[in-house]
Structures are given as structure tokens and as C-alpha cells.
N, C-alpha and C positions, 0 to 999 in steps of 0.2 A: 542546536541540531548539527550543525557545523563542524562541532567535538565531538559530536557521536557518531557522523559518516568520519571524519579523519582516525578516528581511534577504533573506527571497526575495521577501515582500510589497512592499518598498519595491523592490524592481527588477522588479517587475511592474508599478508605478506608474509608474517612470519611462519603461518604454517604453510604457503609453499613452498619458503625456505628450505624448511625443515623438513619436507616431503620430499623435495628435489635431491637432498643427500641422501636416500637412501633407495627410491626405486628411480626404475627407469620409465619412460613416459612410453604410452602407448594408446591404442583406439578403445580398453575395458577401461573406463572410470568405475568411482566405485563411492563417491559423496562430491558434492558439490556445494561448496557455502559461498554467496551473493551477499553484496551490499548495494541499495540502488537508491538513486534519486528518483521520488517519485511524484508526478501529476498528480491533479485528481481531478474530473470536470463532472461536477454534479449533473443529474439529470432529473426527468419527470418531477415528482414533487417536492424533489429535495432542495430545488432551483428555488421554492414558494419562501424559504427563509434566507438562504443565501446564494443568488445564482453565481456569483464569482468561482470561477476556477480555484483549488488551492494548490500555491506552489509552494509551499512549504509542506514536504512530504519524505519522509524515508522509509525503505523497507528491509528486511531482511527475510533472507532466503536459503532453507536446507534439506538440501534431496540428497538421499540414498540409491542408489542401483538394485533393483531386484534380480533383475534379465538388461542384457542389453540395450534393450529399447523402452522397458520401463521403470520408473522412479518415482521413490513415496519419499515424505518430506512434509517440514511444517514453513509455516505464511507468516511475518507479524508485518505491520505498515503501521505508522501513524500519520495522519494528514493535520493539518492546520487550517478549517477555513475561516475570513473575517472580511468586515463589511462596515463603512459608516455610511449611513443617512441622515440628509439635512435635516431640518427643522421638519416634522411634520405630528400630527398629534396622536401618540401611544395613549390606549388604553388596556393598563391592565384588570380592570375589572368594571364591572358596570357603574360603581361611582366613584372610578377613577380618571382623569383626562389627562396628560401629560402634553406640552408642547415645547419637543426639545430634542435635540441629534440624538439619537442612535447608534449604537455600537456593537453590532451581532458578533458571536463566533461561533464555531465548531468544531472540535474537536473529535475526529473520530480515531479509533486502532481496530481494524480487521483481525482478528486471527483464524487460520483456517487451517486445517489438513490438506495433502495437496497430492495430487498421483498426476504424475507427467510422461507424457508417452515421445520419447524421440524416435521422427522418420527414418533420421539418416544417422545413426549413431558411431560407424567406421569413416564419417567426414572428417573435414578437416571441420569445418563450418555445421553445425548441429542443428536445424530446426525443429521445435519438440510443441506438442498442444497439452495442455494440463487443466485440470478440474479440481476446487478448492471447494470445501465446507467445512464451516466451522461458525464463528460467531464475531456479531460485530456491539462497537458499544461506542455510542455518541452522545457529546455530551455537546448541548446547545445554552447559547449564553448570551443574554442582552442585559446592556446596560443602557441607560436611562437619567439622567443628571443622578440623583443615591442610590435610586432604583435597581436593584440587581437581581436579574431572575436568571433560574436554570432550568432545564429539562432532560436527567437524562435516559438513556433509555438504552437496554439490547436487543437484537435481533438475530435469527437465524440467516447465515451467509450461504452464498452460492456465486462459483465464481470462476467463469469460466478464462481463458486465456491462450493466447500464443508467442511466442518467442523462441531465440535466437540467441546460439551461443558463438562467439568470435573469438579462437584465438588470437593472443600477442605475437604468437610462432609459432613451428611447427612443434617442436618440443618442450612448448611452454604451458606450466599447470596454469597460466594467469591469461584471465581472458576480457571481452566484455561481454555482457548481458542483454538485452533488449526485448522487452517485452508488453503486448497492449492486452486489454483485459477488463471485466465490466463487474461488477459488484453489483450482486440485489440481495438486499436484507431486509427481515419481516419488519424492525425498528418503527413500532407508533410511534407518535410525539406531537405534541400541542404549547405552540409557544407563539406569543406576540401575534395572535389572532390567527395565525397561519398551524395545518395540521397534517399530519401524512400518516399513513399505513405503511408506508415501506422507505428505504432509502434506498437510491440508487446511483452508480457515478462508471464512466469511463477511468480505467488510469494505465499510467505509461512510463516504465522502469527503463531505467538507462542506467550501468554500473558496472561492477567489476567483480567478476568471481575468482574464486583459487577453487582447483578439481583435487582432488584426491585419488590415487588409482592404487 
């Protein structure tokens, strides 16, 4: 993950570069591409397989300018969540008993459509609220001393949010990002005796964008 935020960083650079030699900067943007470190903090019943936070998270981020004040654009995130438990006794089916640690994960990627509306769009400092739908897909995974089970499963996303954009200077297309924001997706799933109708999570983007104008 590490190679894939440094190597989006450095082609977010090169195209402010590249943008910086030939227009001049001002308050009309006209695209914005993001690269973010991202949280994730499970909630409601998504907590029932793995209530651990995951910080192992990226996302990326691309809005177009309609109007001034409002911007369409697409969503992707991937999160990481994982979990050992001690000794305690799995069963995966009714003449099955297992007594032995545990090792859950989760793996989810959101993607969404997104339309964002900025307050202050002639600041210097931009705060904007935006609305995502699209679709999310999780894949859940426990092992077992051989025993290897998955479950995975999509759901319809909804996903509301606010954030903040920061330039590096006044005439600078490179800025930071910051943004908190709550995912609910219709996402069934039944694994390791645990069940849900939906999944659900807080998460919270912290990164670096280059503007296009």
C-alpha cells in the first residue's frame, strides 16, 4: 500500500507540474485529483466480526467542476480490516467443533459516484459537503488451524461527507485534503456464527491533492 500512495503522490506532482507551466492559477478550478490516507472505524453490526478500527486504508479522489460551487466525480477506497483471537471453540457447522486461535479479515473497496457542493469556492481555504452512491464489496475471511472460510458479498453504498481543502500557498495547485464521512451499504453476510444486513463504518481522509484550472 505504501508503493501505491508514493506512486500516486508522485503522479499527482507531475501533473501540477505540468499544469503550472502553462496556466496561470486563480479562484475557477476546473478537476481536482486526491490521494488519501485513509481510517475506517466499523460500526453497528459490522463491529459483530471485527470491531478493530482499520488503518490500513487508501483512497482516491476525482472531481470535475460543473459551476463553481458544484462538482461530480468518482470515489475508490480500499480498507484492510484484521483480528486474532485466542483459543476459543469455532464451529463451523453443526458437527463441527474447533478449538484453536482465530484469524478474521476484511477486506473492503467502496466505489461510488460523488457530487460535491463547495460553500466558499473564491477562498483561499475551500470547505465543501458531498454525497457518494455507488457500491461496496467485502470480502470477509477467517482462518482456523487448515480451515479457511470466506464470505463475500456487495452492497448498494451511500455516503455522505464533509471536507476541507488547504492550500500549500496562495498560488499553489498542491494542497491538503481532509475529510470525515460514514458509509452504509446494503452488504448481507454470515460468517463464523456472526450475521448482518448491512455494513457500516466512520472514515477520515487525510492527503494531498493537485487542482487543475
Amino acid at each position: 500500500m505504501k508503493k501505491i500512495i508514493l506512486l500516486s503522490a508522485i503522479i499527482l506532482s507531475c501533473m501540477g507540474f505540468a499544469n503550472a507551466q502553462s496556466y496561470s492559477y486563480g479562484d475557477n478550478m476546473r478537476q481536482i485529483y486526491s490521494i488519501n490516507y485513509q481510517i475506517n472505524v466499523p460500526m453497528g453490526s459490522s463491529k459483530d466480526f471485527i470491531s478493530n478500527a482499520s488503518f490500513e486504508g487508501v483512497n482516491f479522489n476525482w472531481a470535475y467542476f460543473l459551476t463553481d460551487n458544484v462538482a461530480v466525480g468518482m470515489d475508490l477506497s480500499y480498507n484492510n480490516y484484521h483480528k486474532s483471537i485466542g483459543k476459543e471453540i469455532y464451529r463451523p457447522n453443526e458437527n463441527m467443533a474447533i478449538n484453536a486461535a482465530q484469524y478474521r479479515y476484511t477486506q473492503v473497496f467502496p466505489l461510488k459516484a460523488q457530487v460535491k457542493y463547495f460553500f466558499n469556492p473564491y477562498s483561499l481555504v475551500k470547505g465543501y459537503a458531498g454525497l457518494g452512491i455507488g457500491a461496496l464489496s467485502a470480502g470477509q475471511h477467517i482462518v482456523v488451524q487448515d480451515l479457511d472460510s470466506w464470505d463475500n458479498n456487495w452492497g448498494f453504498l451511500v455516503a455522505p461527507e464533509v471536507g476541507v481543502l488547504i492550500p500549500f500557498g496562495e498560488n499553489s495547485p498542491f494542497g491538503a485534503n481532509i475529510t470525515a464521512g460514514y458509509n452504509f451499504s446494503t452488504n448481507k453476510s454470515s460468517i463464523c456464527n456472526t450475521s448482518s444486513n448491512n455494513r457500516q463504518s466512520f472514515y477520515f481522509n487525510v492527503g494531498m491533492y493537485v487542482a487543475i484550472y
